[in-house]
Structure formats: structure tokens, C-alpha cells
C-alpha positions in Angstrom: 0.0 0.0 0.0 2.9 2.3 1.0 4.4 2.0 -2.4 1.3 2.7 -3.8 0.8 5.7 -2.3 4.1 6.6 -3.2 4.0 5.6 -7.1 0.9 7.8 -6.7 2.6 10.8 -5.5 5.6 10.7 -7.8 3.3 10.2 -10.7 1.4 13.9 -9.6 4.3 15.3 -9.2 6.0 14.4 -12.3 2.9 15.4 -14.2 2.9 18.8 -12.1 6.1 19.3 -12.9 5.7 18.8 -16.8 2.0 20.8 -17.0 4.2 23.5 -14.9 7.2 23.7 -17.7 4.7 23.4 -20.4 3.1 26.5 -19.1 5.9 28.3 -18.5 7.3 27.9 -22.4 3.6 29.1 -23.7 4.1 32.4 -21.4 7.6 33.0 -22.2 6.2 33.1 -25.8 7.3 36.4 -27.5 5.7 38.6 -30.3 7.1 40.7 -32.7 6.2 42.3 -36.2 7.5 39.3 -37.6 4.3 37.6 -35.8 2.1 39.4 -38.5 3.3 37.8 -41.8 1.2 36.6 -45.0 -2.6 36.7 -45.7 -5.5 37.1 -43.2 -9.1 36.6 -44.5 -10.9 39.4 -41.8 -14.3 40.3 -41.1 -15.6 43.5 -38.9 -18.8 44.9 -37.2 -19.7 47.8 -35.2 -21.5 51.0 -35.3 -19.9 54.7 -36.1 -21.8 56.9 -33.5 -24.1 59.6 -35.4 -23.3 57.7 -39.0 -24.5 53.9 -38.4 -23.9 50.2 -38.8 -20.6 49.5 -40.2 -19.7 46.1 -41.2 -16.7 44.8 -44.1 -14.8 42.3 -45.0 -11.5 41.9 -46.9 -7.9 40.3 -47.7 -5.1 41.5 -45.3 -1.7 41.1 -46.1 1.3 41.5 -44.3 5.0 41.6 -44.9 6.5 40.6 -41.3 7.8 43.9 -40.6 5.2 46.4 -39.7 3.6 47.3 -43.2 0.4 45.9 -44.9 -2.1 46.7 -47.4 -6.1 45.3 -47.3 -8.5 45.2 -49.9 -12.1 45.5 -48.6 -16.0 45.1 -49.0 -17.6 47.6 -47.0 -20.9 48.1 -45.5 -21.1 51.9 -44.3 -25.1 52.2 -42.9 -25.9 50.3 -45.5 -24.3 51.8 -48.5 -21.7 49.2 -50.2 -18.2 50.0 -51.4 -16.2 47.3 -53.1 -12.7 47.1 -53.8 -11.7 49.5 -50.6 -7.9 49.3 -50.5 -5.8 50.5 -47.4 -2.5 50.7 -46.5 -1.5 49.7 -43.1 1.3 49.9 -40.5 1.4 47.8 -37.1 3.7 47.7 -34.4 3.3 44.5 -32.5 5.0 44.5 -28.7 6.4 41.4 -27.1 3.4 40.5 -25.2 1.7 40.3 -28.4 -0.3 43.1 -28.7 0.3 45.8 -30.7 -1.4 48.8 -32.7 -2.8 49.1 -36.1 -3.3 52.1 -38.2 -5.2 51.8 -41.5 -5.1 54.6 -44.2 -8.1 54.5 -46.4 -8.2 55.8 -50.7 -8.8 59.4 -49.3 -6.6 59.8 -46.7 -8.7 58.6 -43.7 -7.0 57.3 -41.0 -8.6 54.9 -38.3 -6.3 53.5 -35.2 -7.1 50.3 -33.8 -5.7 48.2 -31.2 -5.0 44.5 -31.2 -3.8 41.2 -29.6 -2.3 38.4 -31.7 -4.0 35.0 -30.6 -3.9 31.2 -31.6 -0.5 31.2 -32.1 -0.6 33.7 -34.8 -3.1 32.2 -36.6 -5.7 34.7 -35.6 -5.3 38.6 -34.5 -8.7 40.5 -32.7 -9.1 43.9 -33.3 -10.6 47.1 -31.9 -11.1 50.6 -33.2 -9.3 53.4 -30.9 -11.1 56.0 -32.7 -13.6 58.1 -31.3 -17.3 57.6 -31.6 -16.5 54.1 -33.1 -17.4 50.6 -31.5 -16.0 48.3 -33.7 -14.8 44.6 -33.7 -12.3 42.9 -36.4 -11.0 39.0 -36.4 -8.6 38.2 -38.9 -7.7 34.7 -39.7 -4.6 33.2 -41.2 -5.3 32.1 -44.7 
């Protein structure tokens, strides 16, 4: 029985010991712009206070070092543009989050916030402007 008990405990704390260094190489895990490189597939919702509903989705691309472009479909309170292309800059920090800004075709500028997730597969997004609530997940194609 005593061995038992002890086969037990070694086991639990082997497996401890293991889930504890797993862990511990996840958080260690470091971002940089080079997180943020190839295609994305992205969708976005949310509302621009006193304009409306905005919705789009679109092709991001990224070259690994802080510069990207996106081509768009865009639902602005219900009025469709197609074929919206941006040019973007990012600056991702080593807790992998970062900021985003986005240039639109007449000069617009929109800053966003986001957090890389899914081990780069997948970034989440949120607009830092004023008077917009909106949401953005782009997915590594």
C-alpha cells in the first residue's frame, strides 16, 4: 500500500512538474512584427456613433515587418463600397499586442488596437477612434 501511495505521488508530481514547464514555455512566448506575416481573411462589425452600422470584410496582407495593405467590402449604414484598399502599419509589442493604423483611398486614418491569438493564426481587433465601436477577427489564410 505504502508503495502505492508513493507511485501515486511521484506520478502527480512528475505530471505537475511537466503541466508546470509546459506552461511556463507558452508564457515565455514572445511577439514581434515578424508575428504578423502573409494573408489574413478578416471580417468586422460595429457602429460609427451619429453615421450607423458599419460592417466589411476583406484580404489583409502583411509583410513581417510592420507594413500591410487590405483590400475591402464595406458596408457603411448600409451603403456598399467594393474594392476599398488601405494601406497599413502595425507595431506589435512582445506581449503580443500591438497597434494598427489603416489609411483609407482618401486619406482617412482609423487607429485600432489588437492582440495576436492562436499562435498567430488569428489577431482580434478594436477601433481606438472616437465615436466608433467596432470589432475585427482576422484569420490566417
Amino acid at each position: 500500500m505504502k508503495q502505492a501511495i508513493t507511485s501515486g505521488v511521484f506520478a502527480i508530481a512528475f505530471v505537475s512538474l511537466l503541466v508546470l514547464g509546459l506552461m511556463s514555455r507558452v508564457q515565455a512566448r514572445e511577439c514581434s512584427n515578424a508575428s504578423i506575416k502573409g494573408t489574413y481573411g478578416f471580417s468586422c462589425e460595429g457602429t460609427i456613433v451619429g453615421v450607423g452600422p458599419i460592417a466589411a470584410i476583406g484580404v489583409f496582407t502583411a509583410d513581417g515587418n510592420g507594413n500591410g495593405s487590405e483590400v475591402e467590402t464595406l458596408s457603411l449604414n448600409g451603403e456598399i463600397s467594393r474594392g476599398v484598399f488601405r494601406t497599413d502599419t502595425y507595431t506589435v509589442e512582445a506581449d503580443c499586442t500591438g497597434s494598427f493604423v489603416s489609411t483609407g483611398p482618401d486619406g482617412s486614418v482609423i487607429h485600432n488596437d489588437f492582440v495576436i491569438d492562436d499562435n498567430a493564426k488569428e489577431i482580434r481587433l478594436i477601433a481606438t477612434e472616437s465615436g466608433w465601436v467596432a470589432f475585427c477577427i482576422f484569420r490566417k489564410q
